[in-house]
C-alpha positions, -999 to +999 in steps of 0.1 A: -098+124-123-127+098-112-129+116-075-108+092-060-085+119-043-070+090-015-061+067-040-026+048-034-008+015-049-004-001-015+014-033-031+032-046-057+048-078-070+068-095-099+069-132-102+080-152-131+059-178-155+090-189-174+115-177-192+101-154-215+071-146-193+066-120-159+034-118-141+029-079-126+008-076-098-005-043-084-028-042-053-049-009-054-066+010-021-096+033-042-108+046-010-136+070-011-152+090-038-154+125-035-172+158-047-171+194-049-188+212-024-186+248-016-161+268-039-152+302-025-130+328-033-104+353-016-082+385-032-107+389-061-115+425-064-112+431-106-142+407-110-170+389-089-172+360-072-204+348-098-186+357-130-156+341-115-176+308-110-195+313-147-160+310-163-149+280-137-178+261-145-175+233-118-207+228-099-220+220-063-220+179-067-195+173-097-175+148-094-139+160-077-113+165-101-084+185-096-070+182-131-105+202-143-101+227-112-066+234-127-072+236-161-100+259-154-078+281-136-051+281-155-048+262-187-079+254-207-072+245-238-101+268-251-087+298-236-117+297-213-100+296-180-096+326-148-060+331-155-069+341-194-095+367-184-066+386-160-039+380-183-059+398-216-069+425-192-030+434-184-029+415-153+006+398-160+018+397-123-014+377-115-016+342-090-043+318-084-037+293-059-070+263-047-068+251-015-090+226+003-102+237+036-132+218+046-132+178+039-168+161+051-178+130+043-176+127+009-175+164+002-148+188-002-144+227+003-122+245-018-110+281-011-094+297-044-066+324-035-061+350-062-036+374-060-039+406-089-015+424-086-013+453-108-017+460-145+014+455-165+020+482-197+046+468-226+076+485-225+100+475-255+095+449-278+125+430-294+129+411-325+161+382-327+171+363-355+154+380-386+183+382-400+168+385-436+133+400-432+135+438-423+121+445-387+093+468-398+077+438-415+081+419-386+064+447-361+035+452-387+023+419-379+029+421-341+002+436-321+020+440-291+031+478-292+051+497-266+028+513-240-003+490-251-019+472-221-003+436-221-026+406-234-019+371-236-047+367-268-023+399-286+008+376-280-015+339-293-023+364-323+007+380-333+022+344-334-005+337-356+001+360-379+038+353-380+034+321-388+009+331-418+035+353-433+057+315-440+091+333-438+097+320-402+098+281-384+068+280-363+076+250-347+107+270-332+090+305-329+088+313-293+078+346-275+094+356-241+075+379-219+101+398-195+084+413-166+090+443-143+074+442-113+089+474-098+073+497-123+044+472-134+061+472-174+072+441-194+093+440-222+087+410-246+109+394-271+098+377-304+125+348-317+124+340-350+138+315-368+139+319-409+128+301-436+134+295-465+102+311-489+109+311-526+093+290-543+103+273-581+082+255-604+088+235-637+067+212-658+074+195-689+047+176-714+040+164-742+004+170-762-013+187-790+018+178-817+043+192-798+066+196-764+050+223-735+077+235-709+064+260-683+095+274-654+082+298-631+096+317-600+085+329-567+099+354-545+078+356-512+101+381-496+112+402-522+126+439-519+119+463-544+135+491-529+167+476-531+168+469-568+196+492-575+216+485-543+243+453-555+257+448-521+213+433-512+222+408-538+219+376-522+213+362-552+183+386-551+174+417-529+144+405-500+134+409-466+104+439-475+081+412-478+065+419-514+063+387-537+075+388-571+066+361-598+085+350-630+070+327-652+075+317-687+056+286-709+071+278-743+058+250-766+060+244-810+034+268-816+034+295-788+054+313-761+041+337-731+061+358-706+049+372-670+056+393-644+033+398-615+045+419-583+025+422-545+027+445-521+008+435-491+010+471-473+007+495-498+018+529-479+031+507-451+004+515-427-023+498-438-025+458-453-040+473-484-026+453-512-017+465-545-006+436-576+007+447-606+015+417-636+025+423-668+026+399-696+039+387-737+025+359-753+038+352-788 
């Protein structure tokens, strides 16, 4: 990372002080420091050699890194890297590969080898292990659609707004692209892992001459349209993804009752949300 590109432990040795003591020594050849030279490119016919080098970023005299070179190519943590800009334009069959060509002196020519490929078009999408949550949920919130041009930043974003939703593990939620060279499709497969999202609250005090007690319950994955249907009892119909709230407060002097319902897709085309409460205070 510091340019040092020969750099090699030539030695090393273990000696002991006593008996609770080891002395480590490590002998170190640094050689010679080197820099970036001349940075070309060969296969690139989608974009130019100059924006190509804008997104790279790595300059005639920096310091020679290959860790930056890769992450630049591949893996920037940012997003801001070659292989991002193919893969959100459908180019999922895409391969860069740097090579040095030229070493003089203290400089070094690198030759970047990009292979295109074609343009990949998603095929099926798959959803495994919503076992609760209905699929048409799920695909609401996905916005990788069969015969869409594949992009990565669809994938990054549909994972994001999985995760929002809080009925599935993040931590464990992975995405599997499955490509198809042949006839340049790719099917992908979402796997989810539920969790649980109900929510219950109680609170008990004391104050103003008398005892408060406040029990309320949440329902972040409720079903209305399977009210009527017993066998969705499990204890309560859900996996349509509206939110039901029950609440109740009670104290000496007064007592109030609520009901508050969400739907987040009113229609189911659209994420225009509709919430309906009622409520009886006495």
């Amino acid at each position: 990372e510091k340019g040092f590109r020969d750099a090699r432990i030539v030695a090393d040795s273990v000696s002991k002080l006593n008996d609770n003591r080891k002395l480590i020594g490590i002998r170190v050849d640094e050689g010679d420091k080197f820099y970036f030279r001349h940075i070309s490119w060969v296969g690139n016919t989608k974009y130019s050699a100059e924006e190509l080098n804008r997104i790279l970023n790595i300059n005639r005299g920096d310091v020679y890194n290959m860790q930056t070179l890769n992450a630049r190519l591949m893996m920037d943590a940012n997003g801001q890297d070659v292989s991002s800009l193919y893969l959100d334009d459908g180019y999922l069959f895409f391969n860069v590969n740097p090579k040095e060509i030229k070493i003089e002196g203290d400089s070094i020519d690198i030759e970047i080898r990009i292979y295109e490929g074609k343009q990949a078009r998603i095929n099926r999408v798959t959803l495994i292990g919503n076992t609760k949550t209905s699929d048409y949920v799920v695909m609401r919130e996905i916005r990788t659609k069969p015969g869409d041009l594949f992009r990565r930043s669809d994938i990054i974003r549909s994972q994001r707004e999985l995760a929002q939703l809080k009925y599935f593990n993040p931590e464990k939620m992975s995405v599997n692209p499955k490509p198809n060279a042949a006839d340049g499709t790719v099917d992908i497969e979402y796997n989810l892992v539920e969790k649980g999202s109900s929510q219950i609250e109680l609170q008990g005090g004391y104050g103003g001459g008398g005892f408060i007690g406040t029990l309320g319950l949440s329902f972040n994955n409720f079903s209305v349209r399977n009210i009527f249907n017993k066998d969705a009892y499990h204890p309560l119909p859900m996996g349509d993804g509206q939110k039901l709230s029950i609440r109740a407060q009670a104290s000496t002097f007064y007592q109030t009752y609520s009901l508050s319902l969400v739907e987040p897709w009113l229609g189911g085309k659209k994420p225009i949300q509709l919430s309906t409460s009622f409520s009886h205070t006495i």
